[in-house]
N, C-alpha and C positions, 0 to 999 in steps of 0.2 A: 583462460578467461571464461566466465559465465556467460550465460545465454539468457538466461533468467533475469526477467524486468525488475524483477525485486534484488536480484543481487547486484545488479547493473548501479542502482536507485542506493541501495547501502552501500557499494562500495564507492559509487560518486560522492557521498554522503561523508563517509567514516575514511575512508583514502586507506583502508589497511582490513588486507585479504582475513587474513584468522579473525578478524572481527565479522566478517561479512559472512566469511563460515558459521558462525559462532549467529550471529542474527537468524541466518536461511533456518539451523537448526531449532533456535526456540521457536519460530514462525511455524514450522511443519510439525511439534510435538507440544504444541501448547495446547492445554485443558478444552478451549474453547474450540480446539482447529472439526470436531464433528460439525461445527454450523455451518465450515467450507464444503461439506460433503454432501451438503442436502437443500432441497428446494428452498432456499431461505436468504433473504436478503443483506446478509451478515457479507457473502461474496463479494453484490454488485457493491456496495460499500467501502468495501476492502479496494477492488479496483478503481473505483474512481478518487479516493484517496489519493493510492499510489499513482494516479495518474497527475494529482493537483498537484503534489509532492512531485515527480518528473518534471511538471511545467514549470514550476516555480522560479526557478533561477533567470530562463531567459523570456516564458510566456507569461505574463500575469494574468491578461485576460482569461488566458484559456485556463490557466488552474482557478481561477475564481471558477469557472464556471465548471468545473470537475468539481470542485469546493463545494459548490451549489448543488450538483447532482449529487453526490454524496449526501449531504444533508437531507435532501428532498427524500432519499430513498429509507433513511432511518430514522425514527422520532428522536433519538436523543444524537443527531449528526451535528445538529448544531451547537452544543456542550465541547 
């Protein structure tokens, strides 16, 4: 079993391990993944996401309001 929020989050999601393999992988070699690495808002973005995505099922409030911080932190979050 994973440890990792985001594999937790895709396999809650997708209910099938080799897919969540298969996610974790493009997630970590994706073209984009340098804007995880550096002073840049592309991160806190990414976590409050997957944090509104976590809530989702049983919290609504609180992923609106992960929703909302995600947004607030990117100009195009709300797209």
């Amino acid at each position: 079993m994973h440890q990792d929020p985001f594999c937790r989050l895709t396999l809650r999601t997708l209910k099938d391990q080799p897919l969540t393999d298969l996610a974790l992988l493009l997630f970590c070699f994706n073209p984009a993944s340098v804007f995880f690495t550096t002073a840049y808002t592309e991160s806190l973005y990414t976590a409050f996401s997957f944090l509104g995505l976590w809530l989702l099922p049983g919290k609504h409030w609180g992923a609106v309001s992960a929703f909302l911080a995600a947004s607030a932190t990117r100009s195009n979050g709300a797209l």
